[in-house]
Each structure stands twice: as structure tokens, then as C-alpha cells.
C-alpha positions in Angstrom: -5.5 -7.9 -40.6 -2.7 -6.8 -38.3 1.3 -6.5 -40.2 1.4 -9.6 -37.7 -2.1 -11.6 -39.1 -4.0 -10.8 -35.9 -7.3 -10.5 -36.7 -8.7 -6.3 -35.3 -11.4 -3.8 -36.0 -9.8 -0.2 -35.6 -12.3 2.1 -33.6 -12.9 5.6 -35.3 -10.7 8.3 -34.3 -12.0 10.8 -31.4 -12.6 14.7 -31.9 -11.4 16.8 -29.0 -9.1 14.1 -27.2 -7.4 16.1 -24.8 -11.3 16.6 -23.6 -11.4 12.6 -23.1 -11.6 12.0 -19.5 -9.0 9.0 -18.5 -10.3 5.4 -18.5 -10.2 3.0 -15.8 -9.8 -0.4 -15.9 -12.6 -2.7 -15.2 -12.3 -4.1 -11.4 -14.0 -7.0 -9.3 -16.2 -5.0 -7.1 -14.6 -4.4 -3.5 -17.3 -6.5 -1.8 -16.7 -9.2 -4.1 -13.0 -9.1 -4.2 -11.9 -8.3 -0.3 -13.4 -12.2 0.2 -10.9 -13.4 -2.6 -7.3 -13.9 -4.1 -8.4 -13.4 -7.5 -6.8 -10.2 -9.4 -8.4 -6.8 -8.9 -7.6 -5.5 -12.2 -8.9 -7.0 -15.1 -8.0 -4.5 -17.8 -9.1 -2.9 -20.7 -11.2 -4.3 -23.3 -10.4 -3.2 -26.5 -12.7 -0.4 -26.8 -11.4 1.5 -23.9 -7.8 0.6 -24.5 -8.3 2.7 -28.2 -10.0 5.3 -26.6 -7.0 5.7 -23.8 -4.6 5.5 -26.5 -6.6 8.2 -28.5 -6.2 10.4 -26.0 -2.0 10.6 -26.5 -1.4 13.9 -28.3 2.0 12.7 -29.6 4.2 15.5 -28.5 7.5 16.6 -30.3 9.4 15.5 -27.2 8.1 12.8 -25.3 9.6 13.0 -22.4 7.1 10.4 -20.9 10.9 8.3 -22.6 13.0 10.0 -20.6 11.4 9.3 -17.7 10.7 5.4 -18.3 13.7 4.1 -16.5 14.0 1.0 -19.2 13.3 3.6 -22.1 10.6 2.2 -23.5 9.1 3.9 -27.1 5.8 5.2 -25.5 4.5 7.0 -28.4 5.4 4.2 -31.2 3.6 1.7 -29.1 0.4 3.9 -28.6 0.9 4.6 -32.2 0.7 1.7 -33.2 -2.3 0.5 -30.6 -4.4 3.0 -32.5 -3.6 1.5 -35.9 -4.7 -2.0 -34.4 -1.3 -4.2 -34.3 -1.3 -5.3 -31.1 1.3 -7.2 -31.6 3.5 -5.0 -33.2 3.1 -3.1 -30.0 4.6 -5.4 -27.8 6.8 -6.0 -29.6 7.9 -2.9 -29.6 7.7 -2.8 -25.3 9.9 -5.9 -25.5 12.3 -4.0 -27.6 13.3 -2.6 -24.3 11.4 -3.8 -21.6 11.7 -7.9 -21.2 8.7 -7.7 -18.5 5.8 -6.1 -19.6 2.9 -8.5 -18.5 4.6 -7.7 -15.0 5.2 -4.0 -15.3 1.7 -3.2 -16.6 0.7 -4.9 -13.7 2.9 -3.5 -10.3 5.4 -0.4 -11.8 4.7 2.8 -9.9 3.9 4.4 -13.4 2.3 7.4 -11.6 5.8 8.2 -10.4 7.7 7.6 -13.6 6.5 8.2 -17.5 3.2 9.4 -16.1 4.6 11.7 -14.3 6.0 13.8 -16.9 3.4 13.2 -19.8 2.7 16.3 -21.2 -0.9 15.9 -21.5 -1.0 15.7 -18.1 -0.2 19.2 -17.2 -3.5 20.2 -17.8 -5.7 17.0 -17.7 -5.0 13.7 -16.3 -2.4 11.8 -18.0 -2.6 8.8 -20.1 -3.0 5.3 -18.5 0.6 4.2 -20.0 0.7 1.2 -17.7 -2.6 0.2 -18.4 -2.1 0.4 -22.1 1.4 -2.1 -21.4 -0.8 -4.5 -19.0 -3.4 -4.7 -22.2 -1.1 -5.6 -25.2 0.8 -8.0 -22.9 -2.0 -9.8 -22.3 -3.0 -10.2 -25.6 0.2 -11.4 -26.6 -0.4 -14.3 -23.9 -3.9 -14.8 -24.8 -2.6 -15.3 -28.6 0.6 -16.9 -27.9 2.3 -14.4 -29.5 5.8 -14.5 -27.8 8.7 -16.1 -30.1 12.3 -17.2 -28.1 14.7 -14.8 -29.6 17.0 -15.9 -32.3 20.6 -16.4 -30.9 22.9 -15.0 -33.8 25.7 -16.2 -32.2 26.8 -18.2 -29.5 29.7 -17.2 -27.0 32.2 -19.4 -24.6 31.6 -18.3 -21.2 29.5 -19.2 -18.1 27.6 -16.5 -16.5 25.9 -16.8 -13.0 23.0 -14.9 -11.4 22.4 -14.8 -8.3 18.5 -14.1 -7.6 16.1 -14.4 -9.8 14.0 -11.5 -8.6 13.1 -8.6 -11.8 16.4 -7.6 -11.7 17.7 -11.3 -12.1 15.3 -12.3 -14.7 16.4 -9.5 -16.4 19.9 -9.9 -16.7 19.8 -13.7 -17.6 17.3 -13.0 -20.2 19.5 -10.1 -21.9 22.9 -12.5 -21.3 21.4 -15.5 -23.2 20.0 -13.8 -25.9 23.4 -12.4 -26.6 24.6 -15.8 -26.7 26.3 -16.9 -23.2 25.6 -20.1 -20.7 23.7 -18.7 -18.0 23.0 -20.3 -14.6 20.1 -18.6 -12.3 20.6 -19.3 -8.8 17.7 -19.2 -6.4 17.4 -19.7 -2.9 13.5 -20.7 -2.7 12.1 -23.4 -4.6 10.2 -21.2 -7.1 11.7 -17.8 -9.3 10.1 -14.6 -8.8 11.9 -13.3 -6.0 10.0 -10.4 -4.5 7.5 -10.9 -7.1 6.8 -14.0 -5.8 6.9 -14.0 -2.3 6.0 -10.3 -2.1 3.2 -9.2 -4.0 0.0 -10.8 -3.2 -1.8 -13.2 -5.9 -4.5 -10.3 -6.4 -2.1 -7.8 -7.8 0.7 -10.2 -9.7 -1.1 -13.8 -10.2 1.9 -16.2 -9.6 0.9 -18.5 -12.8 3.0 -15.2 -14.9 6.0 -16.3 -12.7 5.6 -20.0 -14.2 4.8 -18.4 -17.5 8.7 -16.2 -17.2 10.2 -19.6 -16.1 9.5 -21.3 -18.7 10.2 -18.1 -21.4 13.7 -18.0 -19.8 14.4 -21.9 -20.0 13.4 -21.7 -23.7 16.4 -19.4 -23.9 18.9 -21.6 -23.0 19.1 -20.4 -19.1 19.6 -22.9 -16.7 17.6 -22.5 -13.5 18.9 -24.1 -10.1 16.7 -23.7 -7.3 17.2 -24.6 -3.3 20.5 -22.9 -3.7 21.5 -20.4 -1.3 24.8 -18.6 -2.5 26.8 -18.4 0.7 25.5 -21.2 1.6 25.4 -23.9 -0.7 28.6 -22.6 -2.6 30.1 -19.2 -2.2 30.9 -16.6 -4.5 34.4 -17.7 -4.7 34.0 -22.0 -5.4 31.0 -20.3 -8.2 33.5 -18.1 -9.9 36.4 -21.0 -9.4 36.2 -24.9 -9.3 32.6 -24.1 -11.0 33.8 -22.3 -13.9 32.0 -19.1 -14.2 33.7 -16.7 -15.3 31.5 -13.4 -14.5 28.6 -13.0 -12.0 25.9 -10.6 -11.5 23.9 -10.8 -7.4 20.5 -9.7 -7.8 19.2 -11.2 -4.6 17.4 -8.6 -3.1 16.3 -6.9 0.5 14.4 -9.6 2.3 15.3 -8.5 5.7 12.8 -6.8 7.5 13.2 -3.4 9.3 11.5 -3.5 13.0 10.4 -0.4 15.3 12.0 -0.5 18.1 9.2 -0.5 20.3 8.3 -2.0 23.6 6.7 -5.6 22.8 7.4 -6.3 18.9 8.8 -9.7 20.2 5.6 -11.1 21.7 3.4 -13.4 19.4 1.1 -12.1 17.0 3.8 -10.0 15.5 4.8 -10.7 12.2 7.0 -8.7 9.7 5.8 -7.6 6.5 8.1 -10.3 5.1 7.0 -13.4 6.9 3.4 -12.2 6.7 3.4 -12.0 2.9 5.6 -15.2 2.1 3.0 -17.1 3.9 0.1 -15.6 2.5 1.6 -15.4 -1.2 4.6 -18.0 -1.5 3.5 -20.7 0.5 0.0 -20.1 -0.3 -1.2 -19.7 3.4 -4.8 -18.5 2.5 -5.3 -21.9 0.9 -4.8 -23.9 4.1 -5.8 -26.8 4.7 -4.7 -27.7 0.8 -1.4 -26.3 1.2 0.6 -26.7 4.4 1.2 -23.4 5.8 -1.1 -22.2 8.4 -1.6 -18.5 8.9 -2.9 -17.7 12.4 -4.6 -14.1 12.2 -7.1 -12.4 14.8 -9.9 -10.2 14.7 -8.3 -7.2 14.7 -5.2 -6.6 12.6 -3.1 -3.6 12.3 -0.1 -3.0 9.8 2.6 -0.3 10.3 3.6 1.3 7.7 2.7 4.0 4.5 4.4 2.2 1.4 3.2 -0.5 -1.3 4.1 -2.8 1.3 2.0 -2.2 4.4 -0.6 -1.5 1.3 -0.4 -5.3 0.2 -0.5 -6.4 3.9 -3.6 -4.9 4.9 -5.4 -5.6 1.4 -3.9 -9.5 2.0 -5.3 -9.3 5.9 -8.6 -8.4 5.0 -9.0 -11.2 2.8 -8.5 -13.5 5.5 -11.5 -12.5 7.3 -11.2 -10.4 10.6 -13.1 -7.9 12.0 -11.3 -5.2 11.5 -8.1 -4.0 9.6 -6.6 -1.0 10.7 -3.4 0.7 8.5 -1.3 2.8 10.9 1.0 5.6 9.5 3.1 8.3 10.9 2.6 10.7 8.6 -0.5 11.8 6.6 -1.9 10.8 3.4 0.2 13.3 1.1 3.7 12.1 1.9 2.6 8.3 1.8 4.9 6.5 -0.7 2.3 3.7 -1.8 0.8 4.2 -5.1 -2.6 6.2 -4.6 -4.0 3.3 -6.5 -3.4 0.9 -3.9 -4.6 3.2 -1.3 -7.5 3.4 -3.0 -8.5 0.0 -3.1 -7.3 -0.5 0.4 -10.0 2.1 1.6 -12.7 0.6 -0.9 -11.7 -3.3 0.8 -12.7 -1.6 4.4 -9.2 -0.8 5.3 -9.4 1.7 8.7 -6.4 4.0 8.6 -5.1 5.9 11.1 -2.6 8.9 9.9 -0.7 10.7 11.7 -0.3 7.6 14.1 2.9 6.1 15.4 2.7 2.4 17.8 5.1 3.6 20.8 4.3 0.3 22.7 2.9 -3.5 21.7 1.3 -5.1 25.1 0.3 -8.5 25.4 -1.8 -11.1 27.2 -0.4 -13.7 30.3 -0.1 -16.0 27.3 2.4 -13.4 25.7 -0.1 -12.9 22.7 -0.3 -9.0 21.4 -3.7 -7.7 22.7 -3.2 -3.9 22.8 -1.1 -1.3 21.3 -0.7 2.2 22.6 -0.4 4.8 20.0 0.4 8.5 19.7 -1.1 11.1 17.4 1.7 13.4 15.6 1.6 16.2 14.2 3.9 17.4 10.8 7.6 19.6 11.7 9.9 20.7 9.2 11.0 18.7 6.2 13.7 15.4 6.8 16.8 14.6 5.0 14.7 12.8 2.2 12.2 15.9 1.8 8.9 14.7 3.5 7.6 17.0 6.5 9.3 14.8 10.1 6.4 13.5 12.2 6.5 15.3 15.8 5.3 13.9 18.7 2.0 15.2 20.5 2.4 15.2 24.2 -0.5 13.5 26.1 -2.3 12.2 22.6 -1.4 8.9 23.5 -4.4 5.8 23.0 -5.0 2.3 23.2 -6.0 0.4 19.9 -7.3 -3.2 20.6 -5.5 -5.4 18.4 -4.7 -9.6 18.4 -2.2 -8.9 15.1 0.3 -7.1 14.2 2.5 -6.6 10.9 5.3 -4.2 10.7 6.1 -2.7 7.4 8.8 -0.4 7.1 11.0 -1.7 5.3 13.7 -3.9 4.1 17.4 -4.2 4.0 19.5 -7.0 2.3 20.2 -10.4 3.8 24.1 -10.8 4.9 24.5 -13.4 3.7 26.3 -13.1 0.4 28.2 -10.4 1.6 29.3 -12.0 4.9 30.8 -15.0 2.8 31.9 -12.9 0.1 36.0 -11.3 0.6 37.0 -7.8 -0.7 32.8 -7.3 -1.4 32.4 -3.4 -0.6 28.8 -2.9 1.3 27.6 0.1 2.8 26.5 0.5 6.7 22.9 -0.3 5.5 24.3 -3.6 4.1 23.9 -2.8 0.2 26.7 -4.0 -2.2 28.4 -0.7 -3.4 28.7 -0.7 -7.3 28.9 2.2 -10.0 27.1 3.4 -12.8 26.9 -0.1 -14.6 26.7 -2.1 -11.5 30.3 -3.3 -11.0 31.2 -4.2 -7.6 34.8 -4.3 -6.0 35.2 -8.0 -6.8 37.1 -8.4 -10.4 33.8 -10.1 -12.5 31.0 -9.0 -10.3 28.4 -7.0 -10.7 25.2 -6.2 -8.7 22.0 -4.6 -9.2 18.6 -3.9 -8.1 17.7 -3.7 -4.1 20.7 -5.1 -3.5 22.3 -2.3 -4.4 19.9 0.1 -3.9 18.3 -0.9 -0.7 14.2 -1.2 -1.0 13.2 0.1 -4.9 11.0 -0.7 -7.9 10.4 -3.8 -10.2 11.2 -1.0 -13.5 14.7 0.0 -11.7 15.6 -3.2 -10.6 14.8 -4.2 -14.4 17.2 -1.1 -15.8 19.9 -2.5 -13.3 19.6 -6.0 -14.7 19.6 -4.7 -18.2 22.8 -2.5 -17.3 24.4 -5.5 -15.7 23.7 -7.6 -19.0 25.7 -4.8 -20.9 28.8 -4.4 -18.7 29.1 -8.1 -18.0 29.2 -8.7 -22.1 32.1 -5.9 -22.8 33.9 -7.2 -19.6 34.0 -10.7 -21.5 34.5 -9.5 -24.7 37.7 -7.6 -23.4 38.8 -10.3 -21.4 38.5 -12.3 -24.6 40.1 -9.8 -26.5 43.3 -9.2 -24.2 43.7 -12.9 -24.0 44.0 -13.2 -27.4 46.0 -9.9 -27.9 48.4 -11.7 -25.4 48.6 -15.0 -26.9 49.7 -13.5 -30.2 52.7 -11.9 -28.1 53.6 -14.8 -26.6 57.5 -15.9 -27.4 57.6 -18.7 -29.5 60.3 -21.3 -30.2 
């Protein structure tokens, strides 16, 4: 038995574990799964999640720590994976990280503790995400999770604005330190990008439910249908409403376009649109649900990141002929995660590198029925480090398409800012903060890609975390001061 009573059989210990080649997760074939929504990933079992943590050699100085951006104990968790308490290893996770059945699932660990991993200088590194994804589900399977005790409850309302990763965050953090927190969402369901976002195959929604509920067991309050700006600004929240401190956490939902010739006919669709009917409104299960997703035979999505990735992966599974995934650059300086890329090219996804659309041509209907593209070639480095895609005279050619999603990026919806007074925001329409996330209003902070523009679920998470923090000492020194000056208040 576990220190927790959880019933587990400790495997024996492995000789020459640097040696170890890293294990994979077992996958729905890609035959099988490009004709569903199901998830591709379905773990470890326990026998390859003890022989992954095996492999960890336990360095002096993990700097696989510094390198998590929520800090997470990577070695005590392994640790403690290899001695069999599951639970006590999630436990430990949650100690700092409030998702993990999300992160395991979506972070870009490749980019972050991965990275760095010592063992991975000479042999592949361990599967740290993989080994997160596998105790947090084991702590679902076993109902594991407890509501955190409250030691003491604090005066003070707190609103949140977006209940995307870095929203979630930060009301979980605020009302287990004991304040009244309000989560405002605009759509009818929490999640944010995580919901409407990432496709049902990578991030089954039914976890999103699963947080709701978690969060609502704490105490938070959850309004949805409510668009700040629109509903109620930042100023009637933080007045006649009576919150006293506010952290906006709603995101870049605003798609980026090209530019080009023709991105205005029909059969267009941004990233955005694309993905909120497919994943949020459950497009792929129409008739049953009410949003219809008209796709052709031949789809093509522009882009190189996670994005374009969960584009062309969802328009496979809708059935056309072909799925082509058109990128400027080549396959080194793509910023998707190579595991996505790799499943994209098992599903039957055509890419074309080095590619740019210059022009979208359409029917006498004004449907999209061609795009010319030109081949590029790799110049000297841009402002951001990546080798600058360079025109090739004369390589221009025609690619038959019906559909086409453009995926390049976000930016922030104005919204909030527009209706917000004395709000700083950069030309790219980010709310400027500092270090802790404190914007130029008195009271408000911000955090995650509303801040930062287009990021990940793990540093929209240390954002929320960070807001958590600054909006508790800015409260407990209003409090303070308040009381300092009532003391020094002349008396009769």
C-alpha cells in the first residue's frame, strides 16, 4: 500500500538506465484515429510509466525546475513514481501546478523542462509530460482530488475576467487563500482557449467540466454569457458591484489575416472560427448539435505553429480528399511541437514548406477554388532569430483548393481595453503590466495572452499564479493602511 492507501506493485529497478531508450505513449493508430474525435494519446500503463521514470538519473541540480515555468518538483515526483505513491506524486504537481491533467496533456514540454534535462544531452530526455499526464489521470480514475482546506477566510471580492488557464489559475489560487471570487466568461462554457481552441482529440472537453466543478467546490462563483465591456465594464465591476481588485485573463481571440488578394471570398475561415466550430460548438457532430461546418475536398491551412497543426489534424477528420499544410519556412524553424507534426504527417497531412499563398481566387459564385503560391527560399535571420523567407522569382503555382484556414496568429479582442480608461495597451493591443502582472489601473492586474500576445497554457498558468500573489499583498496592504489610518483618525 501507497502512504495514501492506494493499492501498487513497485516494478524492479533497471540496470544501465541511461541506456533505456524513451517510451512512448500508446496511440489510436492513425488510420483509425484521422476518422475520429477521440484522444490520440492514451498514455502510459503503469509498466512503462516506471520504466520512463527509471530512466531519471536524479542530478544534483535539476535544472529541468528552473526551466518549468510553474516550478514544479520534477525529481520528487519521479521519485516518488518509482516508489509507487501515485498519489503522493500529484500531489506533489499540485503543490505548484493547479493543472496537471491539462498540462500533461498540451504544454510544449519539449521547449521547457525537457529541454534542459540533463539526461538529455547525451540520450533523449525523459517524457516529463507524459509522466504528469499519467499520475493525473490516476488521481481522476481514483477520485483522488480533495477541495483544499480554507484556513481562513478574507473580506474582499475579487473578479476574473476569462476563464482561460491563466483565469482558472488565478481564481483557484485566490479562493484557496480565502477571498470571494467571481469568474467572468464571455461564452457559455469555461475553458477559454482550451475549450474553443484545442480540438477534442488532444484536450477532451469533459476535463473542462471536470475543472468547473473543482473550482465551484472552492467557493468560486462562475457567471457565464458575460462579456466585460459589454455586459458591465471594468469600472461599474470595480464600483457599484463591489470588487475591490481584478485580474483580465481574457486572452487573443482575434485572428491575424495575410493580406492577400481574395481572403474575403467564401471558403475562408480563420483559424479561430474554424476551431470554435469544430471544438466549441461541436460542429463535427452535426446534425446532433446545431452548428454546420461546410468544408470541401481540398483544404489547405496557412500556417507553421500548434495552431495550423490542430486545424489540419481537425480538417482531416472531417473527411476531404486532401489536406494540405502550407508554411513559409521549412520544417526546422516551425514553432508547433514536433509531436503534433508528427501525427499530422501520420493522419495524411500534405505539407508544403517553403510555401507562401500570394493570391486566394474564386469561382462566379465567389467560392475559393484556387490559390497561387510561391516557393521561398531561406535569407538571413529576422528580429525574432528564425532564417526570413525570400521570395523566388517565377516559382509561382496553382494549388486547387475549395477551403481555406488561415493560421497565423492571434491578437487580443479590444474590447476590454476600448471600454476600459487609463488601461495602458501596446500597438499590438496587449495590456502592458510588470513583473507581477499589474496594469496602470489602481487594482488591476493582467496576465497570460493578454498580456503577452499568442503564448502557452504553462505561462499563462505562472501569470495567473503571479496575479494570485500580487492581488493578495495589494489587499492585505490596502487592509493594513486602512487600519493604520483608522487608528490615526482624531477622535472627540
Amino acid at each position: 500500500m501507497c502512504s495514501k492507501g492506494c493499492k501498487v506493485k513497485t516494478p524492479t529497478p533497471i540496470k544501465n538506465k541511461v541506456k533505456i531508450p524513451r517510451q512512448h505513449a500508446i496511440e489510436q493508430p492513425p488510420e483509425e484515429r484521422r476518422r475520429n474525435f477521440r484522444e490520440v494519446s492514451l498514455g502510459f500503463t503503469e509498466e512503462l510509466a516506471f520504466i520512463e521514470a527509471d530512466r531519471c538519473i536524479m542530478c544534483k541540480k535539476p535544472v529541468c525546475i528552473d526551466n518549468c515555468p510553474v516550478e514544479v518538483d520534477i525529481p520528487a515526483f519521479i521519485r516518488l513514481i518509482l516508489q509507487g505513491d501515485y498519489r503522493a506524486a500529484v500531489e506533489k504537481i499540485r503543490e505548484t501546478n493547479y493543472l496537471p491533467i491539462i498540462c500533461g496533456r498540451v504544454c510544449p514540454q519539449e521547449n521547457q523542462c525537457e529541454l534542459t534535462c540533463t539526461l538529455g544531452k547525451r540520450y533523449q530526455p525523459i517524457a516529463i509530460g507524459k509522466l504528469e499526464r499519467y499520475v493525473a489521470d490516476l488521481e481522476l480514475e481514483h477520485g483522488w482530488f480533495q477541495v483544499p482546506r480554507i484556513q481562513q477566510h478574507r473580506d474582499g471580492k475579487v473578479a476574473i475576467v476569462g476563464s482561460g488557464p491563466a483565469g482558472i489559475t488565478c481564481a483557484a489560487e485566490l479562493a484557496k487563500l480565502g477571498y470571494h471570487v467571481t469568474l467572468f466568461e464571455a461564452l457559455h462554457a469555461i475553458g477559454g482557449v482550451l475549450q474553443y481552441g484545442i480540438p477534442e482529440f488532444r484536450l477532451p472537453k469533459s476535463l473542462l467540466d471536470l475543472e468547473r466543478q473543482r473550482l465551484e467546490q472552492m467557493g468560486v462563483e462562475i457567471q457565464t454569457n458575460f462579456i466585460v465591456g459589454r455586459t458591465a465594464t471594468v469600472d461599474e465591476i470595480m464600483g457599484e458591484m463591489g470588487y475591490e481588485a481584478m485580474f483580465l485573463a481574457t486572452g487573443a481571440g482575434t485572428p491575424n489575416f495575410m493580406g492577400v488578394p481574395g481572403e474575403n471570398l467564401s471558403g475562408v475561415y480563420s483559424a479561430s472560427e474554424f476551431l470554435t466550430r469544430v471544438n466549441f460548438m461541436k460542429g463535427y457532430r452535426f446534425p446532433d448539435f446545431d452548428t454546420p461546418v461546410k468544408i470541401g475536398k481540398r483544404v489547405a491551412v496557412i500556417g507553421g505553429g500548434d495552431t495550423a497543426m490542430d486545424g489540419a489534424r481537425t480538417a482531416i477528420r472531417l473527411g476531404p480528399e486532401k489536406v494540405y499544410l502550407v508554411y513559409r519556412r521549412s520544417f526546422d524553424e516551425m514553432p508547433a511541437r514536433k509531436e503534433e507534426v508528427q501525427h499530422a504527417k501520420e493522419e495524411g497531412v500534405e505539407f508544403h514548406v517553403l510555401t507562401a499563398p500570394v493570391h486566394i481566387l474564386g469561382n462566379s459564385t465567389g467560392w475559393v477554388n484556387e490559390m497561387i503560391c510561391q516557393r521561398m527560399a531561406l535569407g538571413e535571420p529576422d528580429d525574432g532569430g528564425r532564417r526570413r523567407p525570400v521570395p523566388i522569382e517565377g516559382s509561382e503555382f496553382f494549388l486547387e483548393v475549395d477551403t481555406v484556414i488561415v493560421a497565423i496568429g492571434q491578437k487580443p479582442n479590444p474590447i476590454l481595453q476600448k471600454t476600459t480608461p487609463d488601461l495602458s495597451v501596446s500597438k499590438w493591443g496587449t495590456v502592458i503590466v510588470d513583473d507581477w502582472g499589474k496594469t496602470s489601473r489602481p487594482g488591476v492586474y493582467a496576465g497570460g495572452d493578454l498580456s503577452r500576445g499568442g503564448a502557452t497554457v504553462i505561462l499563462a498558468m505562472r501569470d495567473g499564479k503571479k496575479g494570485a500573489e500580487a492581488i493578495h499583498l495589494y489587499l492585505e496592504t490596502k487592509r493594513r493602511n486602512n487600519h493604520i489610518g483608522e487608528r490615526n483618525e482624531p477622535r472627540d
